[in-house]
C-alpha positions in Angstrom: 0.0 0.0 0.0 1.1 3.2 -0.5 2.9 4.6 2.5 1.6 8.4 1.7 -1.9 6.8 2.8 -0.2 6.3 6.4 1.4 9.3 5.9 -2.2 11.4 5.4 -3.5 9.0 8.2 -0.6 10.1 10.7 -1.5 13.5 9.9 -5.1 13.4 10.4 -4.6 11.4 13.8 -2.2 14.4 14.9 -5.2 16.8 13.8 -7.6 14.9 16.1 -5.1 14.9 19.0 -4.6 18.7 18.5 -8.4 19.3 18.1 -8.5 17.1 22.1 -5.5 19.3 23.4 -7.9 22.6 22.7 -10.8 21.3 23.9 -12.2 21.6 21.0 -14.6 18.1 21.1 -16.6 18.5 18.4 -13.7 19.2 15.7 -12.0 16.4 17.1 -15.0 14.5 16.4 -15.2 15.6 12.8 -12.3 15.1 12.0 -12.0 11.0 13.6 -15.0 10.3 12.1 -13.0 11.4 8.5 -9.9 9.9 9.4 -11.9 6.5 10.5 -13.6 6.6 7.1 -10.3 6.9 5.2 -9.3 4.3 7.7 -12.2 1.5 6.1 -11.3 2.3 2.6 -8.1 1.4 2.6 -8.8 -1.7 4.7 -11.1 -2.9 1.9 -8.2 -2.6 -0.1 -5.6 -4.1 1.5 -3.9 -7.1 0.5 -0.1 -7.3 2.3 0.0 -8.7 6.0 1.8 -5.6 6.9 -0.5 -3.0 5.6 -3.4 -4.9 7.9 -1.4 -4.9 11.0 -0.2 -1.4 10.5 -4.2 -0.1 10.0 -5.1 -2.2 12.7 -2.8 -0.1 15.2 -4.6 3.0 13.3 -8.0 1.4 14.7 -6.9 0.7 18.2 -5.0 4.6 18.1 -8.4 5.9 16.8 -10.6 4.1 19.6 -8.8 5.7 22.1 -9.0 9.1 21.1 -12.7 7.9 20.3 -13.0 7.1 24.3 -10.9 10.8 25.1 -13.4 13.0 23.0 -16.1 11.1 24.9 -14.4 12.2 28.4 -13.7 15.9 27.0 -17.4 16.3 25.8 -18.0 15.2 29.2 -15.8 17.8 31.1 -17.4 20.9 29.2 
């Protein structure tokens, strides 16, 4: 697979983490729900043992920011 798709992912997951460090829930909400969409797509695609295990971490990585936002939303 084509490592600039991890790249855009690693990107996108440093957007969501930024959006959590402002407070800002509902951006970081927008933006997992985008990230965990390009996130399916390429799992449909993927054929290489590698490419699963390293979009599986991405899943794992994006639950637990899933489970922060939740938290934040619930300090405001």
């Amino acid at each position: 697979m084509d490592e600039n798709k991890f790249s855009e992912l690693k990107n996108g997951v440093q957007e969501i983490i930024d959006f959590i460090a402002s407070k800002n829930g509902k951006e970081a909400n927008n933006k997992l729900v985008e990230v965990s969409e390009e996130l399916d797509e390429m799992l449909d695609h993927a054929e290489e043992d590698e490419d699963l295990i390293e979009i599986s971490k991405y899943q794992v990585l994006l639950n637990q920011l899933q489970q922060r936002i939740v938290s934040l939303d619930g300090q405001l």
